[in-house]
Structure formats: C-alpha cells, structure tokens
mmCIF file as gemmi writes it, N, C-alpha and C atoms, coordinates in Angstrom:
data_model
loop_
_atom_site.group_PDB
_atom_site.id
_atom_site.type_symbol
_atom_site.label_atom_id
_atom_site.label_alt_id
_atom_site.label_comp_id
_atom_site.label_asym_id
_atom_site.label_entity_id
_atom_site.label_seq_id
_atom_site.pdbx_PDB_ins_code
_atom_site.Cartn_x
_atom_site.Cartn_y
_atom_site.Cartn_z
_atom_site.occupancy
_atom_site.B_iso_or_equiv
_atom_site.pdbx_formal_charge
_atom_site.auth_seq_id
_atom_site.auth_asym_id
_atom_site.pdbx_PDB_model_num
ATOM 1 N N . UNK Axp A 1 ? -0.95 77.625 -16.465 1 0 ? 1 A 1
ATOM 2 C CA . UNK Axp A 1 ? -0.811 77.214 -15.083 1 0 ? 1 A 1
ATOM 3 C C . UNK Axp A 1 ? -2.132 76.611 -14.632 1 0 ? 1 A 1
ATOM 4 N N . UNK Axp A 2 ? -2.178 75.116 -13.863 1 0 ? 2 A 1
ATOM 5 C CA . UNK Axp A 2 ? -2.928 75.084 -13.565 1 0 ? 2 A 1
ATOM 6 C C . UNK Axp A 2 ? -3.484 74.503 -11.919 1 0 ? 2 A 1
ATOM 7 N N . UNK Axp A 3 ? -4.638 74.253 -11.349 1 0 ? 3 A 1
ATOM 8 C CA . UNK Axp A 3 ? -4.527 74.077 -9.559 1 0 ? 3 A 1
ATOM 9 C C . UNK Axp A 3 ? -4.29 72.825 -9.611 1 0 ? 3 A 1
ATOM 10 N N . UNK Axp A 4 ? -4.297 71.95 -8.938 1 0 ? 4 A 1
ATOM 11 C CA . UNK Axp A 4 ? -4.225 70.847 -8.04 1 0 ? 4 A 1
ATOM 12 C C . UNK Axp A 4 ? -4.927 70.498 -6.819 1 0 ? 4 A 1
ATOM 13 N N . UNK Axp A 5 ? -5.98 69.94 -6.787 1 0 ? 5 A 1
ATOM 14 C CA . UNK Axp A 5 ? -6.494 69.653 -5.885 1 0 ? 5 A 1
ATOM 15 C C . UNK Axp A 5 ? -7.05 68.455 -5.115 1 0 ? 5 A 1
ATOM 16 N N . UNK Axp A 6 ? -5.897 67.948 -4.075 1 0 ? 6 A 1
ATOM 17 C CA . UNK Axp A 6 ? -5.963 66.618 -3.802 1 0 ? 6 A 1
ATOM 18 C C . UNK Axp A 6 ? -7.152 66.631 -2.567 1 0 ? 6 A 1
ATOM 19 N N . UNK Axp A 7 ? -7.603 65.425 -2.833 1 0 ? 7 A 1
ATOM 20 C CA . UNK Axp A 7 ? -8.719 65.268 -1.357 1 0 ? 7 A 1
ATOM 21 C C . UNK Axp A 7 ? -7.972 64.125 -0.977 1 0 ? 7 A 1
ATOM 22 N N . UNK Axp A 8 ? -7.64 64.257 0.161 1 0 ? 8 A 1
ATOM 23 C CA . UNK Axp A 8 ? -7.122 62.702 1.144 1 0 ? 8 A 1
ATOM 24 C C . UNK Axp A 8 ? -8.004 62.18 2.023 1 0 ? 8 A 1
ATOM 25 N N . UNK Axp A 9 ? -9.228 62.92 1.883 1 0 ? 9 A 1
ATOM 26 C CA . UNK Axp A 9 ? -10.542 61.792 2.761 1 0 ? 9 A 1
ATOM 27 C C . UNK Axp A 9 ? -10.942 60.875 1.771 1 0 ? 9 A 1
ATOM 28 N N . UNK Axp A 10 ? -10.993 59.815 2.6 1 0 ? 10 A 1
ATOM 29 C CA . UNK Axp A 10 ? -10.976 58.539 2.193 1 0 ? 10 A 1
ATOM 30 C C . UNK Axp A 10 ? -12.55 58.26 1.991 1 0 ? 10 A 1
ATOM 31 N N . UNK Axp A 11 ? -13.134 57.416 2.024 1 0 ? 11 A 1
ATOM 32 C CA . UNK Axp A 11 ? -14.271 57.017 2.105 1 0 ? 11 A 1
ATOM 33 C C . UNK Axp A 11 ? -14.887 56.562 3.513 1 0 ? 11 A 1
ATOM 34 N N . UNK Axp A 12 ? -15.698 57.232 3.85 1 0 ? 12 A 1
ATOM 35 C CA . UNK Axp A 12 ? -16.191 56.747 4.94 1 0 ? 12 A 1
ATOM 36 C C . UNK Axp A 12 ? -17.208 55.541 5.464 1 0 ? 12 A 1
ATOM 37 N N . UNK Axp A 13 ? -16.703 54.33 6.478 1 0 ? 13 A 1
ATOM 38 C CA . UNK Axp A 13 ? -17.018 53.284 6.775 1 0 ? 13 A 1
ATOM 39 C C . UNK Axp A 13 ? -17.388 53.431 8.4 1 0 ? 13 A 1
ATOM 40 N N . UNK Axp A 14 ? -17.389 54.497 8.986 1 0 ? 14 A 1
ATOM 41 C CA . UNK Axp A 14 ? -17.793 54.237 10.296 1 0 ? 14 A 1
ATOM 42 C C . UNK Axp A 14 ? -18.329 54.082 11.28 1 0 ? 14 A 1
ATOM 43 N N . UNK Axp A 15 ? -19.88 54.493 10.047 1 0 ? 15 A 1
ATOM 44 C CA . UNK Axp A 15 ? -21.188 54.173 10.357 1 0 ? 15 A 1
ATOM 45 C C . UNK Axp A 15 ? -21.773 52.789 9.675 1 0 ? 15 A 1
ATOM 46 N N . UNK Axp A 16 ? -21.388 52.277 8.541 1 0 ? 16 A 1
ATOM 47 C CA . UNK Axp A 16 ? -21.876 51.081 8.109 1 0 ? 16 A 1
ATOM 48 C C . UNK Axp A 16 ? -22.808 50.128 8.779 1 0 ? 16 A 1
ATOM 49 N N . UNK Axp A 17 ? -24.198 50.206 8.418 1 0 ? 17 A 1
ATOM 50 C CA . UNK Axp A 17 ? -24.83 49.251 9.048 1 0 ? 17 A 1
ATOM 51 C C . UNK Axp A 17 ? -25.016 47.634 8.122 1 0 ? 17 A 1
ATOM 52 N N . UNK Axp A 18 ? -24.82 46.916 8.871 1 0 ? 18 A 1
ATOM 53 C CA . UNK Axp A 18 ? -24.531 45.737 8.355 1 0 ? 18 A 1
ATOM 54 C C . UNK Axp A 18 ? -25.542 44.542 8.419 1 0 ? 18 A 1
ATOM 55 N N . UNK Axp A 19 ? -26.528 43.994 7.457 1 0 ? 19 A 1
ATOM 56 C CA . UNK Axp A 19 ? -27.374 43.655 7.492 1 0 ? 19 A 1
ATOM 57 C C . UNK Axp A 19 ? -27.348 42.057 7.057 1 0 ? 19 A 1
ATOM 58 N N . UNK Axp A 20 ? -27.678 40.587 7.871 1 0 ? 20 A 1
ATOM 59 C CA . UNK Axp A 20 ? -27.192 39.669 7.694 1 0 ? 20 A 1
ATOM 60 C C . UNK Axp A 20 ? -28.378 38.66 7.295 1 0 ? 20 A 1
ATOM 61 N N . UNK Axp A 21 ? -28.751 38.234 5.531 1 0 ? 21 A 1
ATOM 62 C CA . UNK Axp A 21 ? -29.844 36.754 5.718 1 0 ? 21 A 1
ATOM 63 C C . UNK Axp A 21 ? -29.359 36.173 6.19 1 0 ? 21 A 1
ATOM 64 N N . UNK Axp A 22 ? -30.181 34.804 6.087 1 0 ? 22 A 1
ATOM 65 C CA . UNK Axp A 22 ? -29.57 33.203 6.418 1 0 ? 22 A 1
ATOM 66 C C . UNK Axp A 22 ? -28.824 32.805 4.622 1 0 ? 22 A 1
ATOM 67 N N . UNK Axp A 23 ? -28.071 31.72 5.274 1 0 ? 23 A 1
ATOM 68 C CA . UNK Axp A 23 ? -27.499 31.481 3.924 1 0 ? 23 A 1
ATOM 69 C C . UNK Axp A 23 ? -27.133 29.986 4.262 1 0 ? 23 A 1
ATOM 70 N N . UNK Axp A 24 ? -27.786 29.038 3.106 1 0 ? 24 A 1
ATOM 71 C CA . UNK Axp A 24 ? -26.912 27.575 3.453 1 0 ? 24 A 1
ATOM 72 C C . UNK Axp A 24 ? -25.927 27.357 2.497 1 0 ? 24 A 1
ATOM 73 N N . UNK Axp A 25 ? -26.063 28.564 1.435 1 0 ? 25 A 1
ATOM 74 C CA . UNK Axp A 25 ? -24.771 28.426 0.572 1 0 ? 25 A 1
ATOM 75 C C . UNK Axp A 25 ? -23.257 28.776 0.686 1 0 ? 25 A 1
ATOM 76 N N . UNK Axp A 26 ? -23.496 30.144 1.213 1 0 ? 26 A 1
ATOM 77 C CA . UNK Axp A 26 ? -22.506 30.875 2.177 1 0 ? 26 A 1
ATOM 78 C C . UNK Axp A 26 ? -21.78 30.302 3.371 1 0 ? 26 A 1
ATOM 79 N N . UNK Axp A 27 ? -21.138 30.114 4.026 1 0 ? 27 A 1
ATOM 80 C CA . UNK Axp A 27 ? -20.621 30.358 5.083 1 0 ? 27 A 1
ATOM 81 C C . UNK Axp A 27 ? -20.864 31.615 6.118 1 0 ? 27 A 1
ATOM 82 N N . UNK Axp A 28 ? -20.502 31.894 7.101 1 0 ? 28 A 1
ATOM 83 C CA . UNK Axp A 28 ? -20.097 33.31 7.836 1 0 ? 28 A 1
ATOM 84 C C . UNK Axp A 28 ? -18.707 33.611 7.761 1 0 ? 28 A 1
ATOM 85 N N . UNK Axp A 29 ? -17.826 33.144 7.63 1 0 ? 29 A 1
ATOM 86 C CA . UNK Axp A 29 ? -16.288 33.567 7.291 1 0 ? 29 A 1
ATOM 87 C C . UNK Axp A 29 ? -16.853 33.822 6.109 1 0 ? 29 A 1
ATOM 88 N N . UNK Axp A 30 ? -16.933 33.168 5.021 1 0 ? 30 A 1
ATOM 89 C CA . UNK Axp A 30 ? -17.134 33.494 3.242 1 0 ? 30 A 1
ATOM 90 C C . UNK Axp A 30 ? -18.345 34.944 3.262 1 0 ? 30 A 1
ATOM 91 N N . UNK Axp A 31 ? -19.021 35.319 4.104 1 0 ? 31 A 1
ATOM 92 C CA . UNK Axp A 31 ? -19.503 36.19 3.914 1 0 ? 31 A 1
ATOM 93 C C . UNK Axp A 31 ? -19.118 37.564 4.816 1 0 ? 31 A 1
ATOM 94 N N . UNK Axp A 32 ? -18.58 37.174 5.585 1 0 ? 32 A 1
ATOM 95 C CA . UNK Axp A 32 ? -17.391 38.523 6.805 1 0 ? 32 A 1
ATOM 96 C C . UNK Axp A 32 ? -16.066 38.725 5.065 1 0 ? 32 A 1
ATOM 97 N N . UNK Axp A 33 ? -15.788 37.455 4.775 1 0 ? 33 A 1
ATOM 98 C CA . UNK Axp A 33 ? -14.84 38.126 3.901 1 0 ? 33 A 1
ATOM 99 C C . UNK Axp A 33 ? -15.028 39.18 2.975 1 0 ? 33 A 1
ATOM 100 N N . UNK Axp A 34 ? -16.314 38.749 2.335 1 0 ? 34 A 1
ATOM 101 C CA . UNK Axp A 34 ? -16.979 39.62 1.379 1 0 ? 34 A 1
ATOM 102 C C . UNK Axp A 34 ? -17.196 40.771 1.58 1 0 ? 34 A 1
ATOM 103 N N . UNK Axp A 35 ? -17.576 40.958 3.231 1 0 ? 35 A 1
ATOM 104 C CA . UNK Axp A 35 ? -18.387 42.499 3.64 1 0 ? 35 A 1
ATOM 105 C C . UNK Axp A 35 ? -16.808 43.079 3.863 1 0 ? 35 A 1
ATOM 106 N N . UNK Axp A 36 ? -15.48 42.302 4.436 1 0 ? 36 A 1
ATOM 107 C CA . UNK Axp A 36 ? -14.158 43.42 4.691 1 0 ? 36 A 1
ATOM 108 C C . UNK Axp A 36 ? -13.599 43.536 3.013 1 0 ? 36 A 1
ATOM 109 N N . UNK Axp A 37 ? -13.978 42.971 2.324 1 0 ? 37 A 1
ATOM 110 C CA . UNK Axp A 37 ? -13.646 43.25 0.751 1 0 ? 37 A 1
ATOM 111 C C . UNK Axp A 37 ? -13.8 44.328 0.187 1 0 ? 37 A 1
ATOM 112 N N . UNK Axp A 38 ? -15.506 44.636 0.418 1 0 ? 38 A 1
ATOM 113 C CA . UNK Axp A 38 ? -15.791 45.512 0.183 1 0 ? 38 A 1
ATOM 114 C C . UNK Axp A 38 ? -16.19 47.185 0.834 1 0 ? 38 A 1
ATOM 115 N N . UNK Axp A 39 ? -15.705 46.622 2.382 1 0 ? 39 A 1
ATOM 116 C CA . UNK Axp A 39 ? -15.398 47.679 3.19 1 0 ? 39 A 1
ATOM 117 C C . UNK Axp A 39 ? -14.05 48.412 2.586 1 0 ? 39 A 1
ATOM 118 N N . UNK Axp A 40 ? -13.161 47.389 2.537 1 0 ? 40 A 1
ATOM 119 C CA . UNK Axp A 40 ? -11.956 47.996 2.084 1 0 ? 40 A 1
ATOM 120 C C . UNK Axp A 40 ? -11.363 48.986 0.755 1 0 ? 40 A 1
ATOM 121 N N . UNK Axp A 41 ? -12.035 47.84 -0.216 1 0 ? 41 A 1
ATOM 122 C CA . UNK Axp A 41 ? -12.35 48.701 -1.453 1 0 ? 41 A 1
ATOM 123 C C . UNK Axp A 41 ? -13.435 50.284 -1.582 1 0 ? 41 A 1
ATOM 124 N N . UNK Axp A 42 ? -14.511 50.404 -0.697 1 0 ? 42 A 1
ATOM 125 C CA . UNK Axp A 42 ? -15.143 51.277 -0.474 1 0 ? 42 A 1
ATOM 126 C C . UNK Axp A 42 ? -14.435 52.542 -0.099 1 0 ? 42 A 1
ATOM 127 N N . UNK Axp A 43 ? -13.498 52.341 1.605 1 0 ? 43 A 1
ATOM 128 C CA . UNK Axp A 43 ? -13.027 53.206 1.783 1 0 ? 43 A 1
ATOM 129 C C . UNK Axp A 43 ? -11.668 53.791 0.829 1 0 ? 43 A 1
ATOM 130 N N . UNK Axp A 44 ? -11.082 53.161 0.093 1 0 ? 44 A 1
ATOM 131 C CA . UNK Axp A 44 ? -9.722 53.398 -0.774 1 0 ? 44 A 1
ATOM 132 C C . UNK Axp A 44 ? -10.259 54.253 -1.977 1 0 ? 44 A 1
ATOM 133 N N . UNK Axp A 45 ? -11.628 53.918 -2.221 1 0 ? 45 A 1
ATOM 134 C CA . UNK Axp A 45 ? -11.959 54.321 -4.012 1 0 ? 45 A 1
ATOM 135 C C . UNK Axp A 45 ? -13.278 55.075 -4.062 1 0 ? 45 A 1
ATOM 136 N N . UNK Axp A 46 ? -13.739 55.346 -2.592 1 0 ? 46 A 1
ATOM 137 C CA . UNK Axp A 46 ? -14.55 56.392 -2.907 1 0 ? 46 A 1
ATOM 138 C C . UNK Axp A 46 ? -14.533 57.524 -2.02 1 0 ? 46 A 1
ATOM 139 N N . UNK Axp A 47 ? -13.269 58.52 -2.042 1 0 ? 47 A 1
ATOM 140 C CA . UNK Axp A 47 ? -13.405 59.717 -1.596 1 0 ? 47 A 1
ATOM 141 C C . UNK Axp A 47 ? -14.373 60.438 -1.618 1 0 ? 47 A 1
ATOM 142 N N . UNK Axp A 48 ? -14.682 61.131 -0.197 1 0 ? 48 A 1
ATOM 143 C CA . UNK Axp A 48 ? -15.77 61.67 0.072 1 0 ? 48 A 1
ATOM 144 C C . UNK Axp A 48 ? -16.878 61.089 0.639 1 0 ? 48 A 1
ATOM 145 N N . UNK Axp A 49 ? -17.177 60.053 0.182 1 0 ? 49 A 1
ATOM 146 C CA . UNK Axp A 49 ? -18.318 59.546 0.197 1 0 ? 49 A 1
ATOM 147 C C . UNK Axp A 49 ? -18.699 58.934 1.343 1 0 ? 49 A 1
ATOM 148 N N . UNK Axp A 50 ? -19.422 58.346 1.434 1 0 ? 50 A 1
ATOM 149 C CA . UNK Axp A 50 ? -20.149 57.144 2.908 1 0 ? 50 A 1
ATOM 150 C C . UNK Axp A 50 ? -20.748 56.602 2.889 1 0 ? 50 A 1
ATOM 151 N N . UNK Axp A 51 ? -20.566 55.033 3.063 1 0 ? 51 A 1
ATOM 152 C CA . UNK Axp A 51 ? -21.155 53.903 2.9 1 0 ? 51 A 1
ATOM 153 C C . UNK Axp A 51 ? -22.312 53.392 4.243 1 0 ? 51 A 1
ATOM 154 N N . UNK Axp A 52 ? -23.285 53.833 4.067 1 0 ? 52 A 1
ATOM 155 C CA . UNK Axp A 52 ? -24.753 53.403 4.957 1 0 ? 52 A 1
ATOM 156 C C . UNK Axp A 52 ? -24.906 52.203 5.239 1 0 ? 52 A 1
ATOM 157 N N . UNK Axp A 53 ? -24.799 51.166 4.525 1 0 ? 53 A 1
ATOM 158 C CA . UNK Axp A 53 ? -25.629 49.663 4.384 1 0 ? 53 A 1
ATOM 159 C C . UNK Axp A 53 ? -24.932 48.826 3.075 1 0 ? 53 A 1
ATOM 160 N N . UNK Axp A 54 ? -24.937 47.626 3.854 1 0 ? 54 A 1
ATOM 161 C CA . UNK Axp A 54 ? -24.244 46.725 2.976 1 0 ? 54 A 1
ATOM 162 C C . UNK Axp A 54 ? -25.713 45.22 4.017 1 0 ? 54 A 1
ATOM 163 N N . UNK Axp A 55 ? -25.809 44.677 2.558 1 0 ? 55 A 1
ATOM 164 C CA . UNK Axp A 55 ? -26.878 44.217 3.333 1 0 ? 55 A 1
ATOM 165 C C . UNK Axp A 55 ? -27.151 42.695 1.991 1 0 ? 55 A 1
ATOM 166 N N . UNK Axp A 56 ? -26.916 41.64 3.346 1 0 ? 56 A 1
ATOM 167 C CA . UNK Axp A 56 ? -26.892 40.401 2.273 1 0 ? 56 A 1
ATOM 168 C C . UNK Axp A 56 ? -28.843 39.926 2.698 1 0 ? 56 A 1
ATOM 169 N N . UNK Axp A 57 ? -29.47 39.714 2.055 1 0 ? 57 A 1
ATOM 170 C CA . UNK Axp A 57 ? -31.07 39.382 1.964 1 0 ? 57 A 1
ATOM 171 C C . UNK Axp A 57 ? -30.965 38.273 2.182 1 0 ? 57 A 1
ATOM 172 N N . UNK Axp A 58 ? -30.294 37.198 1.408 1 0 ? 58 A 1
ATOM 173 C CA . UNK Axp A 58 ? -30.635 35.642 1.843 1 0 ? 58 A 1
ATOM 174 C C . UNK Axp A 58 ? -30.585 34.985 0.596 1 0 ? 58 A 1
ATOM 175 N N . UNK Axp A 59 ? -30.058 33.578 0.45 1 0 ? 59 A 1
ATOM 176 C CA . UNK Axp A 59 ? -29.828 33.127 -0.711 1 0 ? 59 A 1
ATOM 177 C C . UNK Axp A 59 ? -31.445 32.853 -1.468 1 0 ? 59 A 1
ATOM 178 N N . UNK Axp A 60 ? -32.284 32.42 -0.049 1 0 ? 60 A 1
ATOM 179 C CA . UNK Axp A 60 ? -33.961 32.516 -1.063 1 0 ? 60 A 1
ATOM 180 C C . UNK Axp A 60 ? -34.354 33.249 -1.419 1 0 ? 60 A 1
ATOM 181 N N . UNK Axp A 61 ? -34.498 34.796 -1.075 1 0 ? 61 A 1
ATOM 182 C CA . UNK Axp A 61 ? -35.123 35.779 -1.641 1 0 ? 61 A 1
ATOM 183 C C . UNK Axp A 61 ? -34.017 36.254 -2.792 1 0 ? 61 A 1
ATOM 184 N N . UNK Axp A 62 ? -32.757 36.19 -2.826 1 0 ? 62 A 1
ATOM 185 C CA . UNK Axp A 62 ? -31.782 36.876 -3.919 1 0 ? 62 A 1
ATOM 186 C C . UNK Axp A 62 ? -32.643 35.703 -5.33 1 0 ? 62 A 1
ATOM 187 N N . UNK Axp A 63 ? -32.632 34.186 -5.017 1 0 ? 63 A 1
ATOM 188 C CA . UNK Axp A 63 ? -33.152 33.401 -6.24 1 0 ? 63 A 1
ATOM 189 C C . UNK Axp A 63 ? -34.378 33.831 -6.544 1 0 ? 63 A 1
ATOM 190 N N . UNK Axp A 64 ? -35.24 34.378 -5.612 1 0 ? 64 A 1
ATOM 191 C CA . UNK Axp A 64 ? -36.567 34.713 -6.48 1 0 ? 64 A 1
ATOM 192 C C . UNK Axp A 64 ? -36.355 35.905 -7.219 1 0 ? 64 A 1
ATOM 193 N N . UNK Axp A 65 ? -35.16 37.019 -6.891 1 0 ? 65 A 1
ATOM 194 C CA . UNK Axp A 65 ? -35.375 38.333 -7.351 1 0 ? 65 A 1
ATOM 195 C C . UNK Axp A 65 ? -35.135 38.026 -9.133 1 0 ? 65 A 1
ATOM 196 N N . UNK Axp A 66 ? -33.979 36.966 -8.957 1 0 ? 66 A 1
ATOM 197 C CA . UNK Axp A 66 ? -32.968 36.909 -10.134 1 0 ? 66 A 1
ATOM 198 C C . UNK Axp A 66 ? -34.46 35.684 -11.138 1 0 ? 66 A 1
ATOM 199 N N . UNK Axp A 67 ? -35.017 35.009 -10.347 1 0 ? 67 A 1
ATOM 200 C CA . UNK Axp A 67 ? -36.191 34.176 -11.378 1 0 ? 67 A 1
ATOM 201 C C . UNK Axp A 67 ? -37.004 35.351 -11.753 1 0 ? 67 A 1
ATOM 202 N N . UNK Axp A 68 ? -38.149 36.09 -11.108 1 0 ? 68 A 1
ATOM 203 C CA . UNK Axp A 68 ? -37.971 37.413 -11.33 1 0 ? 68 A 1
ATOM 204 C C . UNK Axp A 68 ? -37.72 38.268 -12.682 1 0 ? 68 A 1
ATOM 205 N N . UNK Axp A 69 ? -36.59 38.155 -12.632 1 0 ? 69 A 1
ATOM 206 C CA . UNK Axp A 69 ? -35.67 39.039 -13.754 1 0 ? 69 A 1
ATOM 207 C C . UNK Axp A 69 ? -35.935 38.159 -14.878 1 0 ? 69 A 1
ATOM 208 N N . UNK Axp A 70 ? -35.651 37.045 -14.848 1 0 ? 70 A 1
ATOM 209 C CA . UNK Axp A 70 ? -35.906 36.113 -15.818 1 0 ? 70 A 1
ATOM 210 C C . UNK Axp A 70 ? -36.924 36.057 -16.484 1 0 ? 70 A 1
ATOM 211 N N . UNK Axp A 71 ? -38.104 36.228 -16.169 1 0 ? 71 A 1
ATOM 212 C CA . UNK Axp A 71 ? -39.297 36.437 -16.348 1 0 ? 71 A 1
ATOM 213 C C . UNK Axp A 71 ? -39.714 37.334 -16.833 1 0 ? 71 A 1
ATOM 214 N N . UNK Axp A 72 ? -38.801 38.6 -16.481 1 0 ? 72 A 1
ATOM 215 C CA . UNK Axp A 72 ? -39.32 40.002 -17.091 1 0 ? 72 A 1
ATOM 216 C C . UNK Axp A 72 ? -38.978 39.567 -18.871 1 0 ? 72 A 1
ATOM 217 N N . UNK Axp A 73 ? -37.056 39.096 -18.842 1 0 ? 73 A 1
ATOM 218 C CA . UNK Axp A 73 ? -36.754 39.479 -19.597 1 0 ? 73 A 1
ATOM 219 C C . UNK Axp A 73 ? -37.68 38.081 -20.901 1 0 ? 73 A 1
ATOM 220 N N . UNK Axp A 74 ? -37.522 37.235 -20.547 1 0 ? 74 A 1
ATOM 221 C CA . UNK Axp A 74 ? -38.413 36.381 -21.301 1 0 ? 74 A 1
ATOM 222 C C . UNK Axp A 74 ? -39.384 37.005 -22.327 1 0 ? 74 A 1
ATOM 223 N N . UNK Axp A 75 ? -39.932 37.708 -21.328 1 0 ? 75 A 1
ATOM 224 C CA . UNK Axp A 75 ? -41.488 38.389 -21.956 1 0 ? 75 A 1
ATOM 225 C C . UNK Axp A 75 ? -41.241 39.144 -23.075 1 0 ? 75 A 1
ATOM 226 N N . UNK Axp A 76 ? -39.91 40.036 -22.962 1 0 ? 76 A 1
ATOM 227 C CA . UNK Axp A 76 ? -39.534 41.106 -24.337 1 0 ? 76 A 1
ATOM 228 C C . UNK Axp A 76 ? -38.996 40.524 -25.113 1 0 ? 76 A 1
C-alpha cells in the first residue's frame, strides 16, 4: 500500500517583478509575449515555488555577455 500525495498549488506569479532593457531588436508585444509565456509556463510546472524576477537586460549588454563567453571559451 502506498500514499498519494497531490499538491494543487500552482506556482506562484503574484509578486513577479518585471524588469525591462531597451531593445531595437525586440519589439514590446514580442517581448510582453515572452514574459506571459513564461509566466504561464512558470505557474503550471512549478508547484510550490515563486517566481521573483524575470528581467530582460538589453540586447547590448546580453551581446557583450555572450562575446564574453566566447572568449572564455576560445582560451581552453
């Protein structure tokens, strides 16, 4: 015999702070879509939990992080 134990709390979104770069690649619809995408998926698939910050930086600073990376990996 064994228990069963369902949790029906969902993931929590109701504090989410939402943090916006500039973007000339993006849109603001193309990037509202992205943040209810992943609002949505958040609350469905992570019981329990709670989502703080969702936070887009900006298409210039995301290219330096990712040149950056490039650089690290070059070196090894």
């Amino acid at each position: 015999m064994g228990i069963v134990i369902f949790n029906s709390q969902k993931g929590n979104i109701s504090n989410v702070n939402i943090v916006l770069g500039e973007s000339e690649i993006y849109s603001k619809d193309d990037i509202d879509k992205a943040i209810n995408v992943t609002l949505k998926y958040f609350k469905e698939n992570s019981n329990g939990c709670s989502l703080l910050e969702i936070k887009y930086i900006g298409d210039k600073k995301i290219m330096l992080i990712l040149i950056g990376q490039l650089e690290i990996i070059k070196k090894k």
